[in-house]
N, C-alpha and C positions, 0 to 999 in steps of 0.2 A: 504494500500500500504506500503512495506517493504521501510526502513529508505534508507537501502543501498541496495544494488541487485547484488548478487553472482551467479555463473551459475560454476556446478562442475561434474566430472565425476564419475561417480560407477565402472567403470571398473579398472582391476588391472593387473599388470606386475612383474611377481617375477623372478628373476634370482636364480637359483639353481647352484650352486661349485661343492657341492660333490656328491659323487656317487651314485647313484641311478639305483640297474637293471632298464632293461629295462620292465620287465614281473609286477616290484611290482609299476609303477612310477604310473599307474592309481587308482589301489587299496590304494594306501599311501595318494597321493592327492586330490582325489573326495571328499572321505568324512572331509578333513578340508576347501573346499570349503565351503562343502555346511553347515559345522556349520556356516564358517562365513556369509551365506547368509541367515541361520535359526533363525539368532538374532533380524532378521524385521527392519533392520534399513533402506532398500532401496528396490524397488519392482523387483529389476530389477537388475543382474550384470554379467559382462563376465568377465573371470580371462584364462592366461596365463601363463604357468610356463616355461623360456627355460633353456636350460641347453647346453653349447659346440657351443651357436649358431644356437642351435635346438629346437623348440616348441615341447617339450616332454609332456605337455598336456594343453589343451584349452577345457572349455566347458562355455554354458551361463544358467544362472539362472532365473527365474522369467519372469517379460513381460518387453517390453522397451517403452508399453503403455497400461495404465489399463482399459481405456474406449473401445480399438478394440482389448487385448486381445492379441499384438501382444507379441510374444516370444522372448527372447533374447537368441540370436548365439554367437557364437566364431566372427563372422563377423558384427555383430552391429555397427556401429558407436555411438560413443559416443562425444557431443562436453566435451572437455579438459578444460576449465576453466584457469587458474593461469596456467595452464602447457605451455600452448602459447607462452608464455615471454621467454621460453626456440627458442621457433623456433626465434621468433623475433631478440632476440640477436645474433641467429646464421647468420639471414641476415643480421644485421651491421657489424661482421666481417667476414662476406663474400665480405661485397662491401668494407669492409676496407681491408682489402687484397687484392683489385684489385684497389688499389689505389683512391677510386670511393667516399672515404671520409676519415674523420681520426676523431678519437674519442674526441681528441680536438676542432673539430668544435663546434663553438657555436652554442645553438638549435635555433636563430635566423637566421640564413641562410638557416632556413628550415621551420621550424614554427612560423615565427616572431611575430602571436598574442598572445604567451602565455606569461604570468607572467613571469618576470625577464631572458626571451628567451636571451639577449644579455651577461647575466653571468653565466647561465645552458651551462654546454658544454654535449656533445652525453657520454660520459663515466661517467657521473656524473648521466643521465638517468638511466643508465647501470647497476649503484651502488645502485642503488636507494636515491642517497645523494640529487637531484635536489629539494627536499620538494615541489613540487607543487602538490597541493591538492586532494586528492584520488577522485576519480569518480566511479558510478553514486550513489549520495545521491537526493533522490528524496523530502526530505528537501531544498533543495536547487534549484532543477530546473527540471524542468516540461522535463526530458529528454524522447527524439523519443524512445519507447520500443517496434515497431511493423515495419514487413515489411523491405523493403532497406533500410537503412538509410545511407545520407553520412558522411561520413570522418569531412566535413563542417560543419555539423549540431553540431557536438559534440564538435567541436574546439569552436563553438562560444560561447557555454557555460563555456567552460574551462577558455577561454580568458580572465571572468570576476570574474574569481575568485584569492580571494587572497595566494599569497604563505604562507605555515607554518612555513618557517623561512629560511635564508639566504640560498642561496645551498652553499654543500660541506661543512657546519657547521654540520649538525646532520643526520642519517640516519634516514628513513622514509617513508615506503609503500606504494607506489601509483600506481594504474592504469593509470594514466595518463602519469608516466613517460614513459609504454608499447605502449600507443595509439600515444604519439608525436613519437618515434620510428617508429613504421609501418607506418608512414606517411615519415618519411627520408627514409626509403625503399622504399615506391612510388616514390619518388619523386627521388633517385638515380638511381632506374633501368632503365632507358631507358622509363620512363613515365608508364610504367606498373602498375597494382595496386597491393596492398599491397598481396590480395589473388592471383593475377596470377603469381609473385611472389615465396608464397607458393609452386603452383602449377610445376612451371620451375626448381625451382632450389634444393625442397626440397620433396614433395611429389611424384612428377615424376621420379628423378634420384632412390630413393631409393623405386621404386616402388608401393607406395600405394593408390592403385587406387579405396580404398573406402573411400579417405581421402578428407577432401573440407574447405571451409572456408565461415564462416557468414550465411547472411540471403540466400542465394544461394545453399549452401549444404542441409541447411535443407528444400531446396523445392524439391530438387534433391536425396537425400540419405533418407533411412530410420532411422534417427538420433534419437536415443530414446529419449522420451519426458522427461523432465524438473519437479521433483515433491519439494511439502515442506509438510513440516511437516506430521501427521497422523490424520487420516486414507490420503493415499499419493493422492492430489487433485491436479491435474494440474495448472499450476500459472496461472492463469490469462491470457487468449487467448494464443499467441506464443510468448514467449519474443525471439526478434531478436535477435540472435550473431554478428550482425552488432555493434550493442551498443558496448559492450567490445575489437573491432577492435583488432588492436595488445597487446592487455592484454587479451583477451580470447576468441577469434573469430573461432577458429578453431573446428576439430571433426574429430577424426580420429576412 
């Protein structure tokens, strides 16, 4: 069993500026795709080039599962990893712009069991300044990696761990500053949960309706599988994206 537990995307988004006919854009782009998918580094990948605002070309590579063989599309879901924190922060200033919270709130008025919650404030999360202790190190604790899991379950563990040093003294990388966030989203939108959420305010408005969140999408979506190392063997049954909640729960 891996020390720490990462979950990441193979797919890619390139924004193109300059010119490009429109007659050479497939012939130009195909084949440095597909060098970079000939170098073996992942079984599997979808790439995107826009250009003006326009998908000027999308194709998928490989399978987005090696045991059924399944192919990957322009249309794959992929869960996102690390990229999440990007949605997530876009919901605390969305309810902080509707007055719904302020970045100075302490993260104790929302998540009161965690480590030094009464001197962590929400923009200190934000910054990653808050140093409360990166998660899931499986050194540490026998954490839920299968199925639903809630919100709860991962709090309790966090709860007992200790901070790596005063917040707002030293920057410092944490998931857990992402997962105490999607929980002050829960708990500010009108009781909603953190994926429905997603769903209302950000996946829906802007259309993406192969888009989901956690253990729920990937019972729903064809979200390509999850590999390590070589020859690429799938982890260990299905690691839940419920684990990484607002640090990496998503899959678009």
């Amino acid at each position: 069993m891996p020390r720490m537990l990462f979950c990441c995307t193979v797919g890619a988004f390139l924004v193109v500026n300059g010119w490009v006919p429109a007659d050479a854009q497939t012939s130009l782009l195909e084949p440095i795709a597909q060098r970079a998918f000939d170098t073996g580094v992942t079984p599997g990948m979808a790439v995107a080039v826009v250009r003006d605002g326009r998908i000027v070309f999308e194709r998928g590579y490989g399978v987005a599962d090696v045991v059924k063989k399944t192919g990957v599309t322009p249309q794959t879901p992929f869960s996102i990893g690390s990229m999440t924190k990007q949605f997530t922060a876009v919901g605390i200033l969305m309810l902080a712009q509707e007055h719904r919270l302020s970045l100075d709130d302490p993260l104790s008025k929302y998540v009161p069991q965690l480590p030094n919650a009464k001197r962590i404030t929400l923009r200190e999360l934000l910054w990653q300044t808050s140093r409360l202790r990166n998660y899931p190190d499986t050194r540490e604790h026998a954490w839920p990696l299968h199925g639903s899991i809630a919100p709860a379950a991962l709090f309790a563990f966090m709860a007992t761990d200790k901070p790596v040093f005063a917040p707002g003294t030293q920057w410092g990388y944490s998931n857990t500053n992402y997962a105490a966030l999607a929980d002050v989203v829960a708990s500010r939108a009108s009781g909603a949960s953190y994926g429905a959420f997603l769903q209302s305010h950000i996946f829906g408005p802007l259309g993406m309706t192969q888009s989901g969140y956690g253990y729920a999408a990937q019972q729903s979506l064809a979200v390509a599988a999850a590999y390590t190392g070589k020859p690429f063997a799938p982890y260990p049954l299905t690691l839940s994206l419920d684990l990484y909640y607002g640090a990496g729960g998503p899959c678009i």
